[in-house]
PATIPA-946769 format. One record per residue (C-alpha): residue number from 1; residue in one letter; chain; y, x, z. Coordinates in nm, 3 decimals, padded with zeros to 5 digits. Example, Ala and Ser with C-alpha at 12.3 -4.5 7.8 and 13.67 -1.06 7.14 Angstrom:
2
+-----+------+-----+---------+---------+---------+
: seq : type : mol :      yy :      xx :      zz :
+-----+------+-----+---------+---------+---------+
:   1 :    a :   A : -00.450 :  01.230 :  00.780 :
:   2 :    s :   A : -00.106 :  01.367 :  00.714 :
+-----+------+-----+---------+---------+---------+
REM end
This chain:
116
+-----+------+-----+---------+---------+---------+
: seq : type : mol :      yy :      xx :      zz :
+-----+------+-----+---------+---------+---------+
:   1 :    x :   A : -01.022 :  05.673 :  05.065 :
:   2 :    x :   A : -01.112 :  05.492 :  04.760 :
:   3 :    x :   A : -01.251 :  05.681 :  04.426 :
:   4 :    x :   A : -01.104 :  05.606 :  04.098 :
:   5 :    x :   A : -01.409 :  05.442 :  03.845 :
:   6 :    x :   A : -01.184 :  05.634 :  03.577 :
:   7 :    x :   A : -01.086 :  05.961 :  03.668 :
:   8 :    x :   A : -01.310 :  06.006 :  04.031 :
:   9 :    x :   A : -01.032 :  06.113 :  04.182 :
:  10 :    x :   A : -00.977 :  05.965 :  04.589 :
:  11 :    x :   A : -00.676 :  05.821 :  04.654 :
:  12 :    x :   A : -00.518 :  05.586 :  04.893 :
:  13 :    x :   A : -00.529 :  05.182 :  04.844 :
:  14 :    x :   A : -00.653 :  04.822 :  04.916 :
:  15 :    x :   A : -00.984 :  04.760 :  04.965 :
:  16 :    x :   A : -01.109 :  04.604 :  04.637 :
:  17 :    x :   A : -00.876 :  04.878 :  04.415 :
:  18 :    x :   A : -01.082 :  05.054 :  04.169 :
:  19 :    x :   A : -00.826 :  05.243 :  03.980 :
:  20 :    x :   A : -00.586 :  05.508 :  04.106 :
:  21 :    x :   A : -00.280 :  05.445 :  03.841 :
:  22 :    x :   A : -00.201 :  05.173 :  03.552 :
:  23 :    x :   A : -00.294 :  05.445 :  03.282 :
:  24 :    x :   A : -00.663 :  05.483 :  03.396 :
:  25 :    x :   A : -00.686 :  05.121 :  03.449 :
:  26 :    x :   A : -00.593 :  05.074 :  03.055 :
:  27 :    x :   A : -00.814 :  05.364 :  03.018 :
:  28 :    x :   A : -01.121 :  05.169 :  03.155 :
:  29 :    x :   A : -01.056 :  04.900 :  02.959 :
:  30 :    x :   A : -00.982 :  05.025 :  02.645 :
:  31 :    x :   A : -01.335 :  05.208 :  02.645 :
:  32 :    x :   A : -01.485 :  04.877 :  02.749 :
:  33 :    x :   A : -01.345 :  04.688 :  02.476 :
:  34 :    x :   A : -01.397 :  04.941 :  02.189 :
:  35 :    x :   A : -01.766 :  04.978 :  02.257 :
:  36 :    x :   A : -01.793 :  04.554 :  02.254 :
:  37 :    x :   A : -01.585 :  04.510 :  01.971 :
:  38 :    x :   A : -01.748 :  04.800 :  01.700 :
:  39 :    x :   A : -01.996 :  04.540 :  01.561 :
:  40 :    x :   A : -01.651 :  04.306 :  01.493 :
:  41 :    x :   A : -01.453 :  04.592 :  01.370 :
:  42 :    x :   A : -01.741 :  04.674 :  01.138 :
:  43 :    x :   A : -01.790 :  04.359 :  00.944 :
:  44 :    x :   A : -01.362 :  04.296 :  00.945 :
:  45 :    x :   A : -01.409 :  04.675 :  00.729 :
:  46 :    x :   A : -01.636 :  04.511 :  00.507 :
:  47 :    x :   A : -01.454 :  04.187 :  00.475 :
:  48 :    x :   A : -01.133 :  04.381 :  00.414 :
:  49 :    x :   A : -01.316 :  04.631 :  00.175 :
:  50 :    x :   A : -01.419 :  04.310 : -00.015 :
:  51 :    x :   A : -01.086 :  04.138 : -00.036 :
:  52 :    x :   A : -00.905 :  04.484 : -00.193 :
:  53 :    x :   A : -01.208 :  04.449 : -00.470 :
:  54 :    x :   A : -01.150 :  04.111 : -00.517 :
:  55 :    x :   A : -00.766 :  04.158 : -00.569 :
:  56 :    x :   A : -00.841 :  04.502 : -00.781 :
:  57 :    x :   A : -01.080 :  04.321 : -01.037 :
:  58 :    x :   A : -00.841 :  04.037 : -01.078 :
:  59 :    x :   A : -00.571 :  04.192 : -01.153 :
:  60 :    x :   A : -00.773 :  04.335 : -01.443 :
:  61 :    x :   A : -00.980 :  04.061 : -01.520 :
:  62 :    x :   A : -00.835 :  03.747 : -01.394 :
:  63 :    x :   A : -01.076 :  03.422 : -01.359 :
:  64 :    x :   A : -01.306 :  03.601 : -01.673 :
:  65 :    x :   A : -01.662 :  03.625 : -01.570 :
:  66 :    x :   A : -01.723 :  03.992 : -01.434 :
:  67 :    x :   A : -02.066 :  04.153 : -01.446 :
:  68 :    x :   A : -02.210 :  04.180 : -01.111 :
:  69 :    x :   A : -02.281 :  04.525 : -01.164 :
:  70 :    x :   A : -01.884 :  04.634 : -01.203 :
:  71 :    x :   A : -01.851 :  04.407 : -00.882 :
:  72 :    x :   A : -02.119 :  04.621 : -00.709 :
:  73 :    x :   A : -02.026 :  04.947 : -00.849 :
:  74 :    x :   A : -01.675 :  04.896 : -00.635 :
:  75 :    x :   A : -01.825 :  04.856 : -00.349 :
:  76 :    x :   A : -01.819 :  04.480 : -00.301 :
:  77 :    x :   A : -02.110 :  04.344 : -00.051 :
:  78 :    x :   A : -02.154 :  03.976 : -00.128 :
:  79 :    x :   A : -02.313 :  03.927 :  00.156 :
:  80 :    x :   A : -02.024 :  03.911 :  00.308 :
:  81 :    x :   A : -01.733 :  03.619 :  00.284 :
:  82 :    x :   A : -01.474 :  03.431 :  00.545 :
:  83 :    x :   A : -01.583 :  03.112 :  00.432 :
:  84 :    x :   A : -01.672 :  02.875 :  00.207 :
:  85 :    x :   A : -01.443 :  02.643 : -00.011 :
:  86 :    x :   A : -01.487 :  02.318 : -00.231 :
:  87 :    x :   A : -01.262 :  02.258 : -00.510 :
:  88 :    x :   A : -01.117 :  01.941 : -00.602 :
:  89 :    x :   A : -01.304 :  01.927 : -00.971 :
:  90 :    x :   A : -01.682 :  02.009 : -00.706 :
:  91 :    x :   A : -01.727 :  02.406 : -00.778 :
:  92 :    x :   A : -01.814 :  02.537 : -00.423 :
:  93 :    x :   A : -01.656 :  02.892 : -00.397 :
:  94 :    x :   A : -01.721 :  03.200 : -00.129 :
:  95 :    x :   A : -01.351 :  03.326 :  00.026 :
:  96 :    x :   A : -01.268 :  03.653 :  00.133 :
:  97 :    x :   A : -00.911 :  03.551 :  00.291 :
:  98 :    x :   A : -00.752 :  03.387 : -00.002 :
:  99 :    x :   A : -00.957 :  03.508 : -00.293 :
: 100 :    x :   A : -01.270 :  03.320 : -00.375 :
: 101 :    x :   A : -01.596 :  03.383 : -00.599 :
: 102 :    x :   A : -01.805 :  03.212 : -00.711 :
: 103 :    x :   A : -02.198 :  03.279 : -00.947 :
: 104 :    x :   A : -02.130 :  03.246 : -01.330 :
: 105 :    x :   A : -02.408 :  03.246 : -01.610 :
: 106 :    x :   A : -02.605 :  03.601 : -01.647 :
: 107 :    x :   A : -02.534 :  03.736 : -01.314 :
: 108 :    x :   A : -02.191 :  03.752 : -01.344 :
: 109 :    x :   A : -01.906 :  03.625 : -01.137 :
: 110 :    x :   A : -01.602 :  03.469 : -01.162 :
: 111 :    x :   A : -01.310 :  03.546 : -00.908 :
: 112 :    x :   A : -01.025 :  03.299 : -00.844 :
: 113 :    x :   A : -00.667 :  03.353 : -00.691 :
: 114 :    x :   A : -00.649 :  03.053 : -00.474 :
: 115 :    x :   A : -00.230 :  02.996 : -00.455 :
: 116 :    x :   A : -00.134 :  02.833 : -00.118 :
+-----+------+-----+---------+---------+---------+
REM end
């Protein structure tokens, strides 16, 4: 008799079997992945958290400089970006999926729509 690593119950198998049924096999796994994955699933909140601010502010503001502190007060962490992005005229921007930012003058940003 073999005991299930899921559920501990015995049952009846080959040798090298470690779960008793497919559903405590995805059971297993499922645990094992969520626990490996929270840091991941943390910083995609973030990054997503960022992107709605991004799109919220410019839709109100469009590419006008925005005081970092309305930025902030949303909840944006600028810490926190998908990558970086060079424009043809030299300006380097930080992305957040297709929305980019960039420093202005007097700790303000400006926030760019980039159109694929």
């Amino acid at each position: 008799m073999i005991v299930c690593s899921t559920c501990q119950k015995e049952f009846d198998g080959r040798s090298n079997q470690r779960f008793c049924s497919p559903k405590c096999k995805n059971a297993f796994h499922n645990l094992e992945n969520k626990t490996k994955e929270r840091h991941i699933k943390a910083i995609n909140k973030i990054l997503h958290k960022n992107w709605i601010t991004l799109q919220k502010l410019f839709e109100i503001y469009r590419s006008s400089p925005i005081s970092k502190d309305i930025v902030t007060a949303y909840g944006f962490d600028e810490k926190y970006h998908t990558h970086m992005y060079k424009s043809p005229s030299g300006e380097t921007y930080k992305m957040v999926y297709d929305m980019a930012f960039k420093p202005y003058f007097d700790e303000q940003i400006q926030i760019v729509k980039l159109e694929e």
